[in-house]
N, C-alpha and C positions, 0 to 999 in steps of 0.2 A: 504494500500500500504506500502510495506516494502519499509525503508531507505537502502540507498547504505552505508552510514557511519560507521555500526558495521559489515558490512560482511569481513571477514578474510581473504587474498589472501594468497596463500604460495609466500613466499620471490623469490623461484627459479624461479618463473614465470615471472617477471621483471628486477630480479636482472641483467643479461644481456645489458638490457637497459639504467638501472641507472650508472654501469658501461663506457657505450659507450657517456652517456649523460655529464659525468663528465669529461670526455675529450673533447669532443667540447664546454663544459661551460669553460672549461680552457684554450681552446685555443680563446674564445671571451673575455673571461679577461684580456689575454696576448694583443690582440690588441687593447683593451679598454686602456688597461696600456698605451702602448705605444702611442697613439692617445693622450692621455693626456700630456704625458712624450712631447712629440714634439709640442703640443701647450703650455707648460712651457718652451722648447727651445727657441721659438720664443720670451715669454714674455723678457728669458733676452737677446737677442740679441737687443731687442728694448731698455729695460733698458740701458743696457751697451751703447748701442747707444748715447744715448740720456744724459746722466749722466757722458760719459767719457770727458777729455778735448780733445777738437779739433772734437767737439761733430758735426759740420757745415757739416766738410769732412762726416764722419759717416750717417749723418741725408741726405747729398746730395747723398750719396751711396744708403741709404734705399728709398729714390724717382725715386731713378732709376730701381729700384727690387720691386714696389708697387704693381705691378700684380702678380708678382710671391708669396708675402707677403700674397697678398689677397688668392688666389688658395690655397694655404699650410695652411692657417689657417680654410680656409673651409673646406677643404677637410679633414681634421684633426676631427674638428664636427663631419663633416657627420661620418666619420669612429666610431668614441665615439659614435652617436648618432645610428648607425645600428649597432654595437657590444652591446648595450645594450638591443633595440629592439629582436635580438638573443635571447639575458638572457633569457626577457618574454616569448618570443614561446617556448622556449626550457624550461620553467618551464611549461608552460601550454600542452605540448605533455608530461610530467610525467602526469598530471590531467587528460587530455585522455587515456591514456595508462592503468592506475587505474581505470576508471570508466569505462571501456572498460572491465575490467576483471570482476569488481564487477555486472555488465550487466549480463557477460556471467553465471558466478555464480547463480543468480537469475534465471537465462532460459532469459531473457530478449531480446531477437535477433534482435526484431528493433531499441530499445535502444542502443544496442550493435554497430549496423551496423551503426548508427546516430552517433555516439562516433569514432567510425572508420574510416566515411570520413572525421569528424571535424581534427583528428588525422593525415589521408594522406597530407590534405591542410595546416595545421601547421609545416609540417616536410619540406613540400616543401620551405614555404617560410622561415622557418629557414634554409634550406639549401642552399638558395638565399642570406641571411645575411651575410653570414660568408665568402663567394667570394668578397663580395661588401665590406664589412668591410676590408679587406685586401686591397683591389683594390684603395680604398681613403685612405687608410693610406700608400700605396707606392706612390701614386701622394703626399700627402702631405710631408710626407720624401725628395725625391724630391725633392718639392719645398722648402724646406728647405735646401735641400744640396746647390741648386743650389743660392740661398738667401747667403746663409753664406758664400759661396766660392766667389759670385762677391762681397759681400760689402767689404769683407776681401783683393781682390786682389784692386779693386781700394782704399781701403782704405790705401794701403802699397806704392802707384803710388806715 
């Protein structure tokens, strides 16, 4: 049985792909970024909270926004945690997509066609990731705005 590893694919055959790929990998980085970037918002809001003097007003402000604290910093995860989930299927439909071709190379058709549905069912739920990754990174935004705007307005009362 011949290995899939030394067969040689011409580049034009995927290169399309790799292209299209590297723009949704960049647009799950960008909300990976910023998923993060907004749960180090929160870290100094809580610092500064906590460390500034008249620290009482500040910390009685942040107990009155504790659910909204809680949702924004979850919600923040989950977005980190399915924008990277993305990465992985979106690396692993490049490894389908190649051995998909190196299949068809060979004559291999039910190989081929076994690579293909693993292929459709990874595209799917990486196209599932990247709506849901956005969707919990605008709730956690959100509840960030809405966090920093009450502790800020009562904190000014």
């Amino acid at each position: 049985m011949k290995t899939r590893i030394g067969i040689r694919i011409d580049d034009r055959r995927f290169k399309p792909d790799m292209d299209l790929l590297d723009r949704y990998v960049a647009y799950s980085a960008e909300l990976l970024r910023l998923a993060l970037l907004g749960m180090a918002g929160y870290g100094f809001l809580l610092k500064e909270a906590f460390s500034a003097s008249g620290a009482g007003a500040l910390s009685a402000s942040l107990h009155k926004t504790r659910w909204s604290l809680i949702v924004g910093i979850i919600s923040l995860g989950i977005s980190a945690a399915i924008a990277l989930q993305h990465r992985i299927y979106a690396t692993d439909v490049v490894a389908c997509i190649i051995a998909n071709l190196r299949y068809r190379v060979q004559k291999n058709q039910p190989k081929a066609n076994e690579e293909a549905q693993e292929l459709r069912l990874k595209l799917k739920l990486s196209a599932l990731f990247l709506p849901l990754s956005a969707l919990f990174l605008w709730l956690g935004a959100a509840a960030i705005a809405f966090t920093f705007a009450r502790v800020l307005w009562t904190a000014s009362l």
